[in-house]
N, C-alpha and C positions, 0 to 999 in steps of 0.2 A: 200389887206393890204396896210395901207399906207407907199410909200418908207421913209419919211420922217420920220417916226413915230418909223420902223425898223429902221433905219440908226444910230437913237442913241439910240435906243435900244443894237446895234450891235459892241457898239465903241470898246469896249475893246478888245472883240473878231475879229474885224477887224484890229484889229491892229497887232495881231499875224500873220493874213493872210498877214498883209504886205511883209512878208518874201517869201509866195509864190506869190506873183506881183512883188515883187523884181527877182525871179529867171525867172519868166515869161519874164520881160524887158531887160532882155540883150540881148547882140548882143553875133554871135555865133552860132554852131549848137548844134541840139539836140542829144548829144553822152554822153556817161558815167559818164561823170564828170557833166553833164547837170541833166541826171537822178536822180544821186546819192543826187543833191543838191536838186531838186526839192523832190524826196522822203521824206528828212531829213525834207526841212520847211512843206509840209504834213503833216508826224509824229506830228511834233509838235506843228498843229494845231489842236492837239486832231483826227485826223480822226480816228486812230487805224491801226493797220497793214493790215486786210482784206480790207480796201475802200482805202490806200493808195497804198497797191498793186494792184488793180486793177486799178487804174488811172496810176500809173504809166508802168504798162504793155500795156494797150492802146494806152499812149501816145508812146513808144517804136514802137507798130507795127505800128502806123500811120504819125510818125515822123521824122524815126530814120535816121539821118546824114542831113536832112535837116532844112532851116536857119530858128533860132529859132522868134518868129514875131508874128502878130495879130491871125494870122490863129491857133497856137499852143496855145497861150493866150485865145480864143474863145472856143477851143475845151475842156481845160481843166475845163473852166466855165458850159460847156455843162454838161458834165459828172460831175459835182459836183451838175447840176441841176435834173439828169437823177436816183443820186442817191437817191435823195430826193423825185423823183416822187411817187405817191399813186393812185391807182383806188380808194379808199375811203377815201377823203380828210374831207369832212366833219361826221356830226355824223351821224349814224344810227337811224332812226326815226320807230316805231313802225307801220305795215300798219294800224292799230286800236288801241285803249284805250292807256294807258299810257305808253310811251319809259322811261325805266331805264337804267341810266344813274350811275354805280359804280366808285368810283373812288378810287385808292392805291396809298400809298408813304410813305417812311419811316419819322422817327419823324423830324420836322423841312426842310422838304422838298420845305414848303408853302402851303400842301393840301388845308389847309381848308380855308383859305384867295384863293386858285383858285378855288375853288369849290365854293365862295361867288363868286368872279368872271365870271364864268361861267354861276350859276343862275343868275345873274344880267342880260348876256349879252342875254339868253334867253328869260327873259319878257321884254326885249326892243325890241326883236323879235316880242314879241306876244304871247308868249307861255304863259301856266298856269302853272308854277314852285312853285314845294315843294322841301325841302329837308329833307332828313333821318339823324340825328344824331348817327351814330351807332359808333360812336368813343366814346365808355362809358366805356373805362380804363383812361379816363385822363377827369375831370372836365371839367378843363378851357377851352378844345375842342367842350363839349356840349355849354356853355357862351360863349364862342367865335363865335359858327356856330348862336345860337341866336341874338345876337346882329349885325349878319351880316345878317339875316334875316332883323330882322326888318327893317336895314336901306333900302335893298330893296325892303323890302312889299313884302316877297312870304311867303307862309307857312311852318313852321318846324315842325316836329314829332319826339318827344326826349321822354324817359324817365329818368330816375336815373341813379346816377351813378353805373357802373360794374354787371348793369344786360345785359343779354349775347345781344352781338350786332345784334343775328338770328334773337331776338325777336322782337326787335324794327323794325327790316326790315319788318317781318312780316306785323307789323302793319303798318310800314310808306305802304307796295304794300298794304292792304288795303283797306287803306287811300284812295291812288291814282285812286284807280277802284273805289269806292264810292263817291270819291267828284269829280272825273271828268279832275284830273291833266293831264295835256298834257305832265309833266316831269319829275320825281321822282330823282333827284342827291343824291345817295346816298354816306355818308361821312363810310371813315373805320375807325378801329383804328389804327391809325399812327405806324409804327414797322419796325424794323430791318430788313433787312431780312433775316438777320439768327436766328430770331426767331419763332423756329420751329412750337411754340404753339400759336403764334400769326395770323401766315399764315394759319393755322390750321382754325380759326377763318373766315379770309377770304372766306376760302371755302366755311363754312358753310353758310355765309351770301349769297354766288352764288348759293349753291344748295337750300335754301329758295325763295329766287325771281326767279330762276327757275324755281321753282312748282306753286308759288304763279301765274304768270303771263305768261305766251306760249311765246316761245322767247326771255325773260329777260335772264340775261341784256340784254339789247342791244348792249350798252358800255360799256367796261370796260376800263379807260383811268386812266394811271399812270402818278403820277407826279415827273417830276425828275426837282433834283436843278441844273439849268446849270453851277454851280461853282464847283460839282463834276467831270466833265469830263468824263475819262474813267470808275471810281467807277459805274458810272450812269449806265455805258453797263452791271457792275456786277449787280448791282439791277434789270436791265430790265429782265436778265436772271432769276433769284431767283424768282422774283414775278411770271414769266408768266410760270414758274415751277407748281406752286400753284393756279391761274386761266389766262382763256387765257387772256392776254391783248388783248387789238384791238387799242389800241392809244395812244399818251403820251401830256402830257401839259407837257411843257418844262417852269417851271418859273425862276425870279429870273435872265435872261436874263442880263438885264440893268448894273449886278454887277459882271461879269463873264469876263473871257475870254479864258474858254473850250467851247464853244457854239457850237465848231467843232465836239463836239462827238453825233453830230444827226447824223453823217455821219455813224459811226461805227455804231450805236443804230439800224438804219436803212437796213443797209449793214448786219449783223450781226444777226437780231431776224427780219427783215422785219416789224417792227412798226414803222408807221409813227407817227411824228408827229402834231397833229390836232389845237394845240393852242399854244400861247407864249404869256408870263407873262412877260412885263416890266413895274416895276413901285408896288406901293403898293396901287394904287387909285382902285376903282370899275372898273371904266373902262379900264384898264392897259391890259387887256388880246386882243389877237387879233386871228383870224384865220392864221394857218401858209399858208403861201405862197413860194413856192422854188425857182419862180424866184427872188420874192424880196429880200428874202436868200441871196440868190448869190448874188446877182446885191449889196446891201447893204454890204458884207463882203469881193468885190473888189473896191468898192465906195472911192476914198483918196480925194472926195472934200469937 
């Protein structure tokens, strides 16, 4: 990832972290009143109580009465990189025929502009990307995933509106075993997630590509707005309630300064995050990175 490219992607959200680089820079040791402060800028850099209790227990047993300095400064970087670590950073790839690739998030999340984003960044790969229109409770979702087709020349598979989104899946897997796609990105319908008959929906769509294909999905990557913060951890639970996740695109970045709650998201349901959305252009999406993470949300140059 580029540090450059994170870094102002990061601005606003690093500017909260200021308050934990401020409690990092003092002079002093690390005793109570050190803890307590550093706990508090944590909290309220979005970590959440489970990732900011554990750093801050860490830091205690490996700290505690000695002078506060680069050594404590590095270690706390470590462990905010350590939570972020993943064995499955990137996506899941099919060993044969076509990798499906689901993707969930409630309405106005940015799904379906990441999910153009994604096929994009896949046929710049190489891939042979289509995408599934299965978001057919809302029009302007099917026209919108169209017209972000076309601009990047891969194939859609849509039909009408509010016919059921199993079917169209049906037909987008297919699709994808007949004409040979190397990527099937399948779109949902955007929903709440306390909607009970919406999520209902979901499922249906994973136990159809299921059958349809041996191992489908592959992915199931959710998309959370990074300006919801903590709500985001509510949603990650709710949906992966409903089908597993395996990932999260974090978009929406750029305009935030919760960005802190990959930490909880992470700490909390064990899903990494595999992509981040800065920007609203096609190419705006990048692969996450932890150390860039980090390195960009203690960065004050």
């Amino acid at each position: 990832m580029v540090f450059g490219w994170f870094k102002r992607g990061l601005a606003k959200t690093a500017g909260v972290f200021g308050g934990v680089l401020d409690v990092l820079r003092r002079k002093g040791k690390v005793d109570q009143a050190f803890l307590d402060e550093l706990e508090k800028q944590l909290y309220r850099a979005d970590l959440g109580t489970t990732a900011t209790a554990t750093i801050i227990d860490r830091v205690r047993q490996g700290f505690r009465d000695k002078e506060v300095g680069e050594e404590v400064s590095a270690f706390v970087r470590k462990q905010l990189r350590d939570l972020l670590a993943s064995d499955s950073p990137g996506l899941a790839y099919a060993a044969s025929g076509p990798t499906i690739v689901m993707v969930a998030g409630v309405n106005g999340s940015g799904k379906t502009t990441s999910i153009a984003k994604l096929a994009n960044r896949l046929k710049k790969d190489g891939k042979n990307v289509a995408v599934a229109a299965c978001d057919t409770f809302r029009a302007a979702a099917i026209e919108q995933l169209t017209v972000w087709a076309g601009r990047i020349g891969c194939d859609i598979i849509k039909q009408g509106q509010n016919v059921q989104p199993a079917a169209v899946a049906h037909d987008a897997c297919e699709a994808a075993k007949a004409r040979g796609y190397d990527v099937l990105v399948v779109d949902t319908a955007g929903r709440l997630h306390t909607q009970t008959h919406l999520m209902k929906e979901l499922e249906k769509i994973h136990t159809v590509v299921s059958r349809q294909i041996p191992g489908a999905p592959h992915e199931v990557l959710l998309v959370l707005d990074a300006s919801n913060g903590q709500n985001a951890v509510v949603q990650a639970e709710q949906f992966s309630k409903s089908v597993k996740c395996s990932g999260i695109i974090l978009s929406k970045l750029d305009g935030s300064a919760k960005g802190g709650a990959v930490f909880a998201i992470k700490q909390k349901l064990g899903l990494p995050v595999k992509y981040v959305g800065v920007g609203e252009g096609l190419d705006d999406l990048e692969p996450f990175d932890p150390d860039a993470f980090v390195a960009a949300l203690f960065d004050k140059g």
